[in-house]
C-alpha positions, -999 to 999 in steps of 0.1 A, spaced: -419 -357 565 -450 -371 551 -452 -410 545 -474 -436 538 -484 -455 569 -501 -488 574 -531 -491 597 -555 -516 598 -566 -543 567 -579 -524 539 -561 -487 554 -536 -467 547 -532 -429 561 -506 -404 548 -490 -390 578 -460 -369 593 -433 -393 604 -396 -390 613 -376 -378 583 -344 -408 578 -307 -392 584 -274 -410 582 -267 -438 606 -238 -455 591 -205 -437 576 -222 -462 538 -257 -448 544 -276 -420 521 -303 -402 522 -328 -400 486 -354 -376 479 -381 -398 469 -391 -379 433 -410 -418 422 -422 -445 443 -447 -472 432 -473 -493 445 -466 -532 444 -485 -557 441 -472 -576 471 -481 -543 490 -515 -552 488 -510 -587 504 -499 -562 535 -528 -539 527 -555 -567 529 -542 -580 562 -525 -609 547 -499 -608 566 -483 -607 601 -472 -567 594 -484 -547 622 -500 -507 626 -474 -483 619 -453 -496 590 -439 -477 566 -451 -487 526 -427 -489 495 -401 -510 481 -400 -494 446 -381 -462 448 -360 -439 429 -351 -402 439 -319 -377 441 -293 -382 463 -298 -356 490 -271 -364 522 -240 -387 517 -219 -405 547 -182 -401 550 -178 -439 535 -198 -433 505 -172 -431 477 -194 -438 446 -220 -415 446 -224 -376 450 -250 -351 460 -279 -345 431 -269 -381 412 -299 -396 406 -303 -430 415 -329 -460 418 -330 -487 443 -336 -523 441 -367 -534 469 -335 -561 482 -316 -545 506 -281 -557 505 -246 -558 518 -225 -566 489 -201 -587 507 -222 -615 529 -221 -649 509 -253 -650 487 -240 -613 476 -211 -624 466 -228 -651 446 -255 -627 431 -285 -642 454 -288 -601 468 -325 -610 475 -312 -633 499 -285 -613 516 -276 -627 551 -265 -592 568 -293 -569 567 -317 -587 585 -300 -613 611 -318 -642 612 -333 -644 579 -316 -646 547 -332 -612 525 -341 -574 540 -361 -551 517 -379 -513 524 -413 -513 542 -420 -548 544 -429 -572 570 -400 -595 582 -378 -580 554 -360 -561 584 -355 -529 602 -356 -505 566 -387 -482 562 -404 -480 529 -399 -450 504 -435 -443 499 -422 -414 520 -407 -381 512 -372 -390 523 -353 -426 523 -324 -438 543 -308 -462 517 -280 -486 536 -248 -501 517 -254 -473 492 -228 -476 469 -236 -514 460 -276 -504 465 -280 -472 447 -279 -477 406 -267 -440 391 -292 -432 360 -293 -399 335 -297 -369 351 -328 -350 342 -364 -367 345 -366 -385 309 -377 -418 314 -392 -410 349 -417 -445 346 -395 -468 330 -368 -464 353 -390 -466 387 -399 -500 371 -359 -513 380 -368 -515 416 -389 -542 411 -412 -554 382 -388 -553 356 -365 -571 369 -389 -595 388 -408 -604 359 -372 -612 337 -363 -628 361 -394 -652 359 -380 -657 323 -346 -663 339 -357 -691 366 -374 -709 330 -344 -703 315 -369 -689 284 -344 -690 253 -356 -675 215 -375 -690 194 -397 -706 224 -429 -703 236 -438 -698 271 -470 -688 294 -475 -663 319 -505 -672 347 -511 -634 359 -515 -602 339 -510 -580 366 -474 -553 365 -450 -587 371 -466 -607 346 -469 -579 319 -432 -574 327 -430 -613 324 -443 -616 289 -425 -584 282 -394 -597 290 -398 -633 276 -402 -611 237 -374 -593 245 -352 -626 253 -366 -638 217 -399 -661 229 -420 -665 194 -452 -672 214 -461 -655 245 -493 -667 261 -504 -642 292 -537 -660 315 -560 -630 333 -597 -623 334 -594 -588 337 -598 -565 307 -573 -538 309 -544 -565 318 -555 -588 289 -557 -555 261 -520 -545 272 -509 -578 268 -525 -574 235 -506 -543 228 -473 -557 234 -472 -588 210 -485 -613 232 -516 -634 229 -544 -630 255 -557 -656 273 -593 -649 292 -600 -679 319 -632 -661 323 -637 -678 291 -629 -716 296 -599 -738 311 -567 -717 304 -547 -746 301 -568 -762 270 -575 -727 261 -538 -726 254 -533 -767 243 -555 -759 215 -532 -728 204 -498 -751 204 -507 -784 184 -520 -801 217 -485 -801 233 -484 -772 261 -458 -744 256 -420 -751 263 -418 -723 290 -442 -707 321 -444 -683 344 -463 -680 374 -465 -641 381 -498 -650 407 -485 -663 436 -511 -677 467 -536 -656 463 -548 -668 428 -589 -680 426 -605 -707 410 -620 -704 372 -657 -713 380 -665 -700 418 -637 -672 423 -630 -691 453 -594 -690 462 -572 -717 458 -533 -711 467 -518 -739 440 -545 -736 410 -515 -715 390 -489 -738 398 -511 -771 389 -527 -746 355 -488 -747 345 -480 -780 352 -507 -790 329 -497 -759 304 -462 -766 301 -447 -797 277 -433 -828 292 -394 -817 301 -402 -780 303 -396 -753 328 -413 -732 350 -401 -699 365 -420 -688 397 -413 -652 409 -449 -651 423 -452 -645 458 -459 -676 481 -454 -675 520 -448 -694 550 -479 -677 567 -513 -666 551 -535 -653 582 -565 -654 550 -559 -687 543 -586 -705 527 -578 -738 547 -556 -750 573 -531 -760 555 -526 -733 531 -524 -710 563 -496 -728 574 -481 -722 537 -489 -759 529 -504 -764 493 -520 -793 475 -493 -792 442 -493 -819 416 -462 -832 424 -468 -866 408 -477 -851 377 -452 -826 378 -426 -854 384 -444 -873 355 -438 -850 331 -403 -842 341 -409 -807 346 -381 -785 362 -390 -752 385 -369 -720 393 -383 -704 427 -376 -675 446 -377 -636 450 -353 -617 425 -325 -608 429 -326 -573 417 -290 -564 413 -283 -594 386 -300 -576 360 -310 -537 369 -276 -526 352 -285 -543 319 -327 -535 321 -312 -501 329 -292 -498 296 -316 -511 273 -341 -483 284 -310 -456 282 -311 -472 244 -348 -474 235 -344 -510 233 -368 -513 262 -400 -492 275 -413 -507 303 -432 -479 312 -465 -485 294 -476 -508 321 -481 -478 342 -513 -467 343 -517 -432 371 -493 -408 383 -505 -395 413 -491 -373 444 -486 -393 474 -515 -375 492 -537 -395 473 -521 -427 482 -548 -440 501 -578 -440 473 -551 -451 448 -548 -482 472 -585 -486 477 -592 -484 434 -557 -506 428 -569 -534 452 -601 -535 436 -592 -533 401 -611 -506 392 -609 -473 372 -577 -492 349 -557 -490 379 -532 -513 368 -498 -500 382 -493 -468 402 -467 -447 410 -468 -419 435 -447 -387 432 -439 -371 466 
């Protein structure tokens, strides 16, 4: 089958690789008919990570249930299903708890496992024709049948959920106002998510164009740091005070305002001086243990220079971690099944997956409106 293979930094190569079958008596096997590109796949793409030549892409991925084991009870041949990018077990003790992005039995040793990622385990990635899915009746969520709603629902896997769930670790409540650092997919979905939960004032900080005119377009105010200090930039906008609520949808690759230089904690210390004395803020944005880019010693070693005093000062609180797709996909699901939610319009190409490798090329560099792409095998 034909998937998308890692490598070198800056390369990917669509290539013939060993179409998935059933391993376990719980496994199926999807035909990919949606798979996206991620953000966090271009930290693998540029080499910023330990991933090596020959990995599999794609941990957003939805498709048609193709071959079923004999211990699959749930889920027939032709359902349609999408998969969250945490592979889980259901029944280890953070599953049980909800904390599925940090199951302990899919990847011994290390407590998470997601598709086509490095040190997320043994599970190729579905930018692929085919995808073994493990666990399947707790990992596969059944949708419509049909192919209404194609974009919206692809966006379960990951962003949509990852970005409420930035909303959910700043426990955003209505009537708030809250900031999202990073306009990219995650923190469109952030600020989407923080109007759905009710937010009167939604902030989003980017410098590019086509990020800061769909925040425009879905109710939130732009904020270009292109333009001067986000964090006054926003002061001036609530009465001096900061906003109750933030969201840092960056992670460690974020760059400094005046030199572009990067600078792993600038979003986290923008926030701590954005967000009001006893406020919250969610982090979903990726941060790791190892950056092999680095800009310094330390921050290759996942060390950062945070404002912890000020942080402490202010009495600021901080919700961490990946997401844990399966504690919200059901209800993200239903509101899109109901029109209540179209998440959808942060997509920006539909392409086949044989041109995966320019729309990596054009999506790392921000180029062309290339602001969230999904491929169609």
């Amino acid at each position: 089958m034909k998937a998308v293979v890692y490598r070198e930094p800056f390369q990917v190569a669509v290539e013939d690789v060993e179409r998935p079958g059933i391993h376990h008596p719980n496994d199926v096997v999807v035909r990919v008919t949606s798979t996206a590109i991620c953000g966090s796949d271009l930290h693998m793409y540029e080499g910023r990570t330990a991933a090596e030549p020959g990995i599999v892409f794609g941990h957003e991925n939805m498709g048609i249930v193709e071959e079923l084991g004999d211990g699959v009870t749930s889920l027939k041949q032709g359902d349609r299903v999408v998969m969250p990018f945490n592979v889980a077990c259901g029944f280890c003790m953070n599953c049980v708890e909800g904390y599925t992005g940090f199951c302990l039995t899919v990847n011994p040793g290390f407590a998470g496992g997601a598709y086509g990622y490095v040190a997320m385990g043994p599970w190729p990635g579905g930018q692929a024709e085919y995808l073994r899915v493990p666990y399947a009746d707790f990992n596969c969520l059944k949708l419509p049948p049909g192919n209404e709603n194609e974009t919206d629902f692809i966006l379960l896997a990951d962003i949509f959920p990852t970005g409420y769930h930035g909303c959910e670790l700043a426990q955003v409540r209505p009537g708030e106002s809250v900031a999202v650092y990073g306009g990219g997919p995650v923190g469109l979905m952030a600020a989407y998510s923080a109007l759905l939960r009710g937010a009167r004032k939604v902030f989003v900080v980017d410098r590019v164009t086509e990020r800061l005119d769909k925040a425009g377009e879905i109710g939130a105010t732009p904020v270009n740091f292109a333009e001067g200090d986000p964090v006054e930039q926003i002061k001036d906008q609530t009465e001096g005070i900061g906003t109750d609520k933030g969201v840092d949808a960056v992670g460690y690759q974020a760059t400094v305002r005046d030199t572009g230089r990067e600078e792993p904690a600038t979003v986290l210390n923008s926030l701590i001086g954005t967000v009001r004395a006893t406020g919250m803020l969610g982090v979903p944005g990726l941060y790791v243990p190892s950056d092999p880019g680095g800009p310094d010693e330390q921050s290759r070693h996942g060390m950062l220079s945070v404002a912890i005093g000020r942080l402490f000062e202010k009495g600021l609180r901080v919700g961490t971690g990946q997401c844990n797709v399966k504690r919200y996909n059901r209800y993200l699901r239903d509101m899109i099944i109901e029109g209540r939610a179209t998440p959808g319009f942060v997509v920006s190409h539909e392409l086949p997956l044989d041109q995966a490798p320019s729309a990596y090329e054009k999506f790392d560099k921000r180029v062309d409106g290339y602001t969230k792409v999904v491929l169609h095998p």
